[in-house]
N, C-alpha and C positions, 0 to 999 in steps of 0.2 A: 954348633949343629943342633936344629929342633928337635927337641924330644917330643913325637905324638901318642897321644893313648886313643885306644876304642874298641869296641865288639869288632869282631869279624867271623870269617865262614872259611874254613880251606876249602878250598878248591884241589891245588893240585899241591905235589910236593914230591922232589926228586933229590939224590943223592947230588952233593958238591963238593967238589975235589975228597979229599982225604978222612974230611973228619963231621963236616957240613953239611945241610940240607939247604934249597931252594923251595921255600914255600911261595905259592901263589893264593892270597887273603882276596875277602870281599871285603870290606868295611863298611860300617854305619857312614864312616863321618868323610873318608878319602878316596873312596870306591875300591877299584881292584889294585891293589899295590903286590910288587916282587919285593920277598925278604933274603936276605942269608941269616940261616939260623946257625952260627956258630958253634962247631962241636958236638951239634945234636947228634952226630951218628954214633956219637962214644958211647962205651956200657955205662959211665955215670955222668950223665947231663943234667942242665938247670930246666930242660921243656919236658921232660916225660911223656906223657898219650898227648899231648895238647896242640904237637902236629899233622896227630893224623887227619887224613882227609876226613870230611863231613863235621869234622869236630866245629863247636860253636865257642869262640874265647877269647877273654877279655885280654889286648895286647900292648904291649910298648916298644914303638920303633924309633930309631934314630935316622930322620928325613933329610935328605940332601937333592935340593933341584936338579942336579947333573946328574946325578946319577938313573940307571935305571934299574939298579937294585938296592934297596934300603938294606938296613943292620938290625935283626929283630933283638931286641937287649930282652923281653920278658913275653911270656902266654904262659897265662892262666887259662883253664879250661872251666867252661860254664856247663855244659852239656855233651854228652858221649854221645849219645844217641846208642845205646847197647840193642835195645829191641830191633834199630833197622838195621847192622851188623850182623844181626842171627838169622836174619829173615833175606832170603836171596834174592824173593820180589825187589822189596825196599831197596837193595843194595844196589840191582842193576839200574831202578828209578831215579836212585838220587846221583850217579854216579852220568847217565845221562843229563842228569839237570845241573850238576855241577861243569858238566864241558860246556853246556850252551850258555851258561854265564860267562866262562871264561872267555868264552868264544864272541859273546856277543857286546861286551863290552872291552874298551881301550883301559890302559893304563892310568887312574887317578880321574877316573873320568865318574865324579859322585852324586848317587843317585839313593836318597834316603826312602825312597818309596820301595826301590828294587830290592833294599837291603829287609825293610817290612815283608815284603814278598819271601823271602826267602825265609824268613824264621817263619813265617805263617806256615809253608809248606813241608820245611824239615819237621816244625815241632806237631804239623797234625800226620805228617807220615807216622812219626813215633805211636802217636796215640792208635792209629789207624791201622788196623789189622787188613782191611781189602780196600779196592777202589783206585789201587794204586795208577789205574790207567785213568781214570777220571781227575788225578790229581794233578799228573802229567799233564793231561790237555788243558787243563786251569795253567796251571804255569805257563805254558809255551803261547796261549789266548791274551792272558796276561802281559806276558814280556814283548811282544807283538803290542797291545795297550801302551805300556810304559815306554817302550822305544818310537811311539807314534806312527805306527801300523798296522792297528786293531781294523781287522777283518769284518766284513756286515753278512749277516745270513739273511737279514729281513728283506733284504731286496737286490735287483739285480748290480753287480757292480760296474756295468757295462755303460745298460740305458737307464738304470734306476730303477724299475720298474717294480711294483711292489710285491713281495712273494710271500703268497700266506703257507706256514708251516702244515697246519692240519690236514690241507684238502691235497697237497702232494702227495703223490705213489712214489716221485722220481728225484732225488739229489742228486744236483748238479753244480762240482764245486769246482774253481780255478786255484791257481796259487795266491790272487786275491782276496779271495771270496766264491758266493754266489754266483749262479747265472740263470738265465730265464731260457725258457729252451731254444728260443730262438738265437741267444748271444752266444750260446755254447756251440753251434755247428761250423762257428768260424776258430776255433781254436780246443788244444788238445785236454779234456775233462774228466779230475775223476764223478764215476757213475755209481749212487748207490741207491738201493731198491728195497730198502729194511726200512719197516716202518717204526723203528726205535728211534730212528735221526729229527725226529722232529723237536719231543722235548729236547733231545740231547744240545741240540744247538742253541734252542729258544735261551738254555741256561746257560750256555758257552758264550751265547751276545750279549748277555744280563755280567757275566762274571759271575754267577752264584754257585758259590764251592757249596756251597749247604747241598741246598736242592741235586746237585751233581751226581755228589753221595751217597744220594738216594736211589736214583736209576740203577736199572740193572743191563746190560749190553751183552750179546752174544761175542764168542771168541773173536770169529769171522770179524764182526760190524769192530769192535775193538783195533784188530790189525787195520785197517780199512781207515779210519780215522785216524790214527796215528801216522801212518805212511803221509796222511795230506798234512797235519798237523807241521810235521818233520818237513815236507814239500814248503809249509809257508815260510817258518824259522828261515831255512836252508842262507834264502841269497840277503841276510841281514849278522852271519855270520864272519866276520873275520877269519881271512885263509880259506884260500878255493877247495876242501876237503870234505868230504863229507863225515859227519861224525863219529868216529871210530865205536863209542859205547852203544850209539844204538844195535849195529849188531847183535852185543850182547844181550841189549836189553830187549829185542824181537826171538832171540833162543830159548829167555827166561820167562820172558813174560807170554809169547803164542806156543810155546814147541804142545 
């Protein structure tokens, strides 16, 4: 039986049978793989904090093609992430972005860019005291990128047509993209009327986390993008459901 090493990301992780947990890992090198971590639920185990969710750690599993749960034999923990733990913004952000991985990727299905994505975002979360919805919308602009269905603001997605950000009063967005006003009267639009949407997106089609971070968004415009943000994700999701932590994460992050 192959013994594999590599970084991973938990995702999820639930009690198994009696004495066990069921981690669900992202990996550098295999993508998302299911473990049994044997006897982790006892008061003395060999994994300690290095399954909790969000945690980032170096692992060793024992791989078996038939199967669709691997044998986790070792995790070492590389990063706790303690700051986003304390912080209940953070907490509801990343707990969001960890279902839309689970969610938007298949089992063993490896993607070394996505796995960069992810340590970019958990480890500037940590540093990052605000912005946390700015960092959200990178991600999910992002993985919409990476899965080959990076969205266009610059113009329409319809007829093409070219749409200059500056000289707009009116954003007119589909689950696409863009629309020109004439292509939005035939189908159902969100409408927004803030004139903060201009940079915001110019940096959202660029990918520029930097610049992002800079902006400043009202509450309102905040909810508002996010809802369409979650609208484009939605139908590249695996399992017809909608994502249970946004909830959370729209009590925590607009109440």
């Amino acid at each position: 039986m192959p013994i594999n090493k590599t970084e991973a990301f938990i995702l999820r992780q639930s009690p198994f049978r009696d004495s066990s947990k069921m981690v669900t890992f992202f990996t550098r090198d295999f993508g998302k793989i299911r473990c049994i971590a044997k006897g982790a639920r006892r008061l003395k185990n060999g994994f300690g904090a290095s399954l909790e969710i969000f945690s980032h750690c170096d692992i060793i599993y024992y791989h078996k093609d038939q199967r669709e749960l691997q044998t986790l034999a070792k995790s070492e923990i590389l990063h706790y992430f303690s700051l986003c733990r304390l912080n209940l913004h953070k907490t509801a952000c990343l707990d969001l972005i960890v279902e839309i991985v689970d969610r938007v990727h298949l089992d063993r299905d490896r993607n070394i860019s996505y796995f960069d994505l992810l340590h970019q975002i958990f480890y500037q979360m940590e540093q990052t005291d605000h912005n946390h919805f700015k960092m959200l919308s990178y991600f999910i602009l992002k993985t919409l990128d990476l899965l080959g269905y990076r969205p266009t603001f610059s113009s329409c997605v319809r007829c093409r047509e070219a749409l200059v950000h500056a000289d707009a009063e009116i954003l007119r967005l589909s689950t696409e993209g863009r629309l020109c006003e004439r292509c939005s009267l035939h189908q159902e639009i969100l409408l927004l009327q803030e004139p903060q949407w201009g940079s915001l997106f110019t940096d959202l089609e660029n990918l520029s986390l930097e610049k992002l971070l800079q902006e400043k968004q009202t509450p309102h415009f905040k909810k508002e993008i996010t809802d369409f943000l979650i609208k484009l994700v939605s139908p590249h999701l695996h399992q017809n459901a909608p994502l249970k932590s946004y909830e959370f994460f729209k009590n925590v992050a607009f109440a």
